[in-house]
RODO-202942 format. One record per residue (C-alpha): residue in three letters; residue number from 1; z, x, y. Coordinates in steps of 0.25 Angstrom, whole numbers, plus 5000, padded with zeros to 4 digits. Layout:
REM RODO-202942
{residuo=ALA	num=NUM	pz=Z	px=X	py=Y} .
...
//
This chain:
REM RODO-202942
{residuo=UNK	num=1	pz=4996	px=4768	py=5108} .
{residuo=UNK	num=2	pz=4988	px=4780	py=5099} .
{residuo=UNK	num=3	pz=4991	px=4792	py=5096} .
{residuo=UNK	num=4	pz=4986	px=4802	py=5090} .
{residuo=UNK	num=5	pz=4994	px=4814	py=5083} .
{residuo=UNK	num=6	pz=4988	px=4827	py=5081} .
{residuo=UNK	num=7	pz=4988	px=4837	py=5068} .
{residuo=UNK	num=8	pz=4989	px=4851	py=5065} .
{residuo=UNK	num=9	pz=4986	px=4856	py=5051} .
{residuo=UNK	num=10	pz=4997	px=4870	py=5049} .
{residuo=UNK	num=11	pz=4998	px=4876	py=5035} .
{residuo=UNK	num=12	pz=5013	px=4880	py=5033} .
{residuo=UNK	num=13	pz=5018	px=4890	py=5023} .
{residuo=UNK	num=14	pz=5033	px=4891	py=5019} .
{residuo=UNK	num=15	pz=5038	px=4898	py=5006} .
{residuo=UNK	num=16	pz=5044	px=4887	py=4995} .
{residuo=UNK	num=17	pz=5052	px=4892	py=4981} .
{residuo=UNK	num=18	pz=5044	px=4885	py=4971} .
{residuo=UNK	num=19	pz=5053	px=4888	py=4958} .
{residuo=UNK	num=20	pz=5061	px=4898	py=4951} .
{residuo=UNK	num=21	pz=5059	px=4900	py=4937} .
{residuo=UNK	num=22	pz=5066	px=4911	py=4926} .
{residuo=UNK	num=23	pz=5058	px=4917	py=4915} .
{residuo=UNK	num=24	pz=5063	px=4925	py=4905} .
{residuo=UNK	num=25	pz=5057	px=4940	py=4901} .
{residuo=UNK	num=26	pz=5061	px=4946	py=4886} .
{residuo=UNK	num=27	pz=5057	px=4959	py=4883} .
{residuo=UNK	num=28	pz=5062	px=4969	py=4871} .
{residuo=UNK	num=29	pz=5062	px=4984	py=4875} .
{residuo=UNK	num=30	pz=5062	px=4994	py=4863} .
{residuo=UNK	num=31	pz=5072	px=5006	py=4865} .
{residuo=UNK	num=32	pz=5066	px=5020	py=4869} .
{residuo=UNK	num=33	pz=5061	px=5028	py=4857} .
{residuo=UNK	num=34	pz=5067	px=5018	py=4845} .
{residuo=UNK	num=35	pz=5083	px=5023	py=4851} .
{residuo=UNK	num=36	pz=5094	px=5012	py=4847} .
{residuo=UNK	num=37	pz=5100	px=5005	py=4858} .
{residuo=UNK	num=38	pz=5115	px=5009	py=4858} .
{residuo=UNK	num=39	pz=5119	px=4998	py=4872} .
{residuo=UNK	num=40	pz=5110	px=4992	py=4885} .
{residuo=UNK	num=41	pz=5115	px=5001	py=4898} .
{residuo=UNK	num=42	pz=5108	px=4991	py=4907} .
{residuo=UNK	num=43	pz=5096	px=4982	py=4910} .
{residuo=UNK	num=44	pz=5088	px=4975	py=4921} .
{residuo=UNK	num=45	pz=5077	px=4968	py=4922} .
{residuo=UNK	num=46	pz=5069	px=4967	py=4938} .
{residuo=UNK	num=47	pz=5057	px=4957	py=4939} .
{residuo=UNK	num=48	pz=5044	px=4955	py=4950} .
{residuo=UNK	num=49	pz=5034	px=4945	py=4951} .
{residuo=UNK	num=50	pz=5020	px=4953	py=4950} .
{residuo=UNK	num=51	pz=5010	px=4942	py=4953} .
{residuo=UNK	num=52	pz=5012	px=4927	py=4957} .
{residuo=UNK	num=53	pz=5000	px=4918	py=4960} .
{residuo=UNK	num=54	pz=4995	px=4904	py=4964} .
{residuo=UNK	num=55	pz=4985	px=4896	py=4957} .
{residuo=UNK	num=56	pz=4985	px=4881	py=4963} .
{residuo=UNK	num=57	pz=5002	px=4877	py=4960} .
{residuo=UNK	num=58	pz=5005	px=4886	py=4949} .
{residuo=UNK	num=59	pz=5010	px=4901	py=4953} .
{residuo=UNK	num=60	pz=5009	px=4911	py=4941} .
{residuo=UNK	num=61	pz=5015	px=4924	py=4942} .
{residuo=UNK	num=62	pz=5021	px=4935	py=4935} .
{residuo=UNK	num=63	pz=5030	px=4945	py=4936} .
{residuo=UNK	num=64	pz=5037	px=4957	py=4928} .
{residuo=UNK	num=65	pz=5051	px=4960	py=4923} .
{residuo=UNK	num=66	pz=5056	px=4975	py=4921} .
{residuo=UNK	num=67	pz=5067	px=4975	py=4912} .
{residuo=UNK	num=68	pz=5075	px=4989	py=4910} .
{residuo=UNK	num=69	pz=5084	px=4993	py=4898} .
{residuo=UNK	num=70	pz=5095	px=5005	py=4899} .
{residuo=UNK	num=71	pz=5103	px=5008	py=4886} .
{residuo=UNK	num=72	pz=5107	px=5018	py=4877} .
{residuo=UNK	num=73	pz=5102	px=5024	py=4863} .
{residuo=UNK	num=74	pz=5112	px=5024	py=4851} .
{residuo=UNK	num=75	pz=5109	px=5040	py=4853} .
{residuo=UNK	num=76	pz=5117	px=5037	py=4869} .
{residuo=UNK	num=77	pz=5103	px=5040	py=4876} .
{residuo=UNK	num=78	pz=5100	px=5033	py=4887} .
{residuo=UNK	num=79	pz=5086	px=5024	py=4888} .
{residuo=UNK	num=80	pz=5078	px=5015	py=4898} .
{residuo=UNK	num=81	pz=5070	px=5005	py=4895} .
{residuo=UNK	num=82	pz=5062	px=4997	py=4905} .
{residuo=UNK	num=83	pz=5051	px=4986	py=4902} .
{residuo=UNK	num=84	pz=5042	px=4977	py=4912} .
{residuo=UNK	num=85	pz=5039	px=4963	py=4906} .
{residuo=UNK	num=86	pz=5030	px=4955	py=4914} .
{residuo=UNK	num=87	pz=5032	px=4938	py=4916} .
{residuo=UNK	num=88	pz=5023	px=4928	py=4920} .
{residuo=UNK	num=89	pz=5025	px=4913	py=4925} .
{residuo=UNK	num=90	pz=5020	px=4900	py=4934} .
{residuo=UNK	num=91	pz=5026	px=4889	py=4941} .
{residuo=UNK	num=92	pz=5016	px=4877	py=4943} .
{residuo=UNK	num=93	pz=5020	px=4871	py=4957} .
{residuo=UNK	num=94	pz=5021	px=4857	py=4957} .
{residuo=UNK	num=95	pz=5025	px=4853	py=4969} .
{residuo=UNK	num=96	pz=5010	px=4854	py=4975} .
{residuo=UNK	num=97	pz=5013	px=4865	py=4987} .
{residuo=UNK	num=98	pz=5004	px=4874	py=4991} .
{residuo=UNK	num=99	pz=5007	px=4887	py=4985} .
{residuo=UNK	num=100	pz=4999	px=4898	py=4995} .
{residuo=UNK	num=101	pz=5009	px=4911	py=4991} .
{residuo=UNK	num=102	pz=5019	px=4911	py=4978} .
{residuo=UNK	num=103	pz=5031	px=4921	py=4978} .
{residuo=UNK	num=104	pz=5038	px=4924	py=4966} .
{residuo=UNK	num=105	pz=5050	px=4931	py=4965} .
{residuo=UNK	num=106	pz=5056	px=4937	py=4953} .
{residuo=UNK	num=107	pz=5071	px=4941	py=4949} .
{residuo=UNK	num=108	pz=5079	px=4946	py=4936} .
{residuo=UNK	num=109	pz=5091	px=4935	py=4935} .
{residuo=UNK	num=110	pz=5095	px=4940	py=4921} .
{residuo=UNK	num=111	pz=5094	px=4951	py=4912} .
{residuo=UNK	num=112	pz=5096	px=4950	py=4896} .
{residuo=UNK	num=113	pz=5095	px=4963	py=4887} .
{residuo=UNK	num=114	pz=5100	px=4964	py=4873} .
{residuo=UNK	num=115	pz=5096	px=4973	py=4862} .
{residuo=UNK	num=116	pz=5087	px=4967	py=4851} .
{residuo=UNK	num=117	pz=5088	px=4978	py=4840} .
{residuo=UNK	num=118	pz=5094	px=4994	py=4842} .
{residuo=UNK	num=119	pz=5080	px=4998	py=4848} .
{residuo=UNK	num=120	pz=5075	px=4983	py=4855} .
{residuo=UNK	num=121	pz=5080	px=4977	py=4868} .
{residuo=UNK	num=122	pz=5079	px=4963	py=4873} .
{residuo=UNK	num=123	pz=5077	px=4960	py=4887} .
{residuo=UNK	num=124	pz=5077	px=4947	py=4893} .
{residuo=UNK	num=125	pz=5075	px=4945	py=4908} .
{residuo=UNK	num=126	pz=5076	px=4932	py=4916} .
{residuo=UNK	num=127	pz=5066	px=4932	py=4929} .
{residuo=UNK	num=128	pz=5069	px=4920	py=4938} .
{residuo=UNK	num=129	pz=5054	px=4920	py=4946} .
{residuo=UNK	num=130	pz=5055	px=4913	py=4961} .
{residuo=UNK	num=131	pz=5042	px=4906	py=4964} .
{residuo=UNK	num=132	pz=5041	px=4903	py=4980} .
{residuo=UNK	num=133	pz=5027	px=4899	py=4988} .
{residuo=UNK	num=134	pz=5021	px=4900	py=5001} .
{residuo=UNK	num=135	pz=5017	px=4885	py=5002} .
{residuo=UNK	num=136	pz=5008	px=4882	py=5013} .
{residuo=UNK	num=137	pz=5005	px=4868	py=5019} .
{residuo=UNK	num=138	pz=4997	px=4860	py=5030} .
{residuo=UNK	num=139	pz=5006	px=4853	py=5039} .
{residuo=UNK	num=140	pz=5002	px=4843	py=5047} .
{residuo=UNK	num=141	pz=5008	px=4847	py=5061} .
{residuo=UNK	num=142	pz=5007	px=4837	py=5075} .
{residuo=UNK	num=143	pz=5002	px=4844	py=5086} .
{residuo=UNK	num=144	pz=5001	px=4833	py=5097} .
{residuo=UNK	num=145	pz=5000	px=4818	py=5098} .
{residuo=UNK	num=146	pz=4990	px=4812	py=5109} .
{residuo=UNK	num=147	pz=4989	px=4799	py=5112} .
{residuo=UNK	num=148	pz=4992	px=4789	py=5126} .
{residuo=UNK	num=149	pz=5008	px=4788	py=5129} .
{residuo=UNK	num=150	pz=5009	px=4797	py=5118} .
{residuo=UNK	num=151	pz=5024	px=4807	py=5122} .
//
């Protein structure tokens, strides 16, 4: 008794988390017009991914952290500082999928400032990057069976 099973090729696409990584971004801001830094009021940093390509398994991207500095002058004026540092990473992909699409995300998880010297501050922000993929893949589907006595 033969039979004789019959084959659909269908291409899939489902979205995978590849990896989360951290880097870490250092800036030193100088104070506005040389004035003496008295205290820190506040500070936050915010990133984005700005580009994010494949090339075979390895996704390169890069991205840009805006960090933003609020204190007060020895003299009790009030001054903002803001600087944009820009990052850049890869992940190589090992496991041998086939990455159509990356999607990398970008978030803040900490925040250090401390002051270096009376007119020099030292920022430090932690960026955890989450890498996801569209993967696509050829499944092998079975459409019908024919064959005698075949139920």
């Amino acid at each position: 008794m033969a039979f004789e099973p019959n084959y659909e090729k269908l291409v899939t696409s489902y979205r995978k988390t590849l990896t989360t990584a951290q880097a870490q971004v250092d800036v030193k801001l100088s104070t506005v017009d040389a004035s003496e830094i008295k205290t820190i009021l506040c500070s936050s940093a915010k990133s984005h991914i700005t580009k994010a390509e494949v090339n075979g398994n390895v996704v390169n991207y890069n991205g840009l952290v805006n960090f933003q500095v609020i204190y007060e002058s020895v003299t009790g004026e009030i001054y903002g500082l803001d600087y944009t540092a820009e990052f850049m990473d890869k992940y190589t992909d090992e496991s041998g999928a086939n990455i159509f699409m990356p999607i990398v995300m970008s978030e803040v998880v900490d925040v250090d400032v401390n002051v270096v010297n009376s007119t020099t501050i030292s920022a430090t922000a932690i960026v955890e990057n989450r890498i996801d993929a569209i993967i696509n893949e050829n499944v092998s589907v079975l459409t019908s069976v024919a064959g005698e006595n075949v139920f």
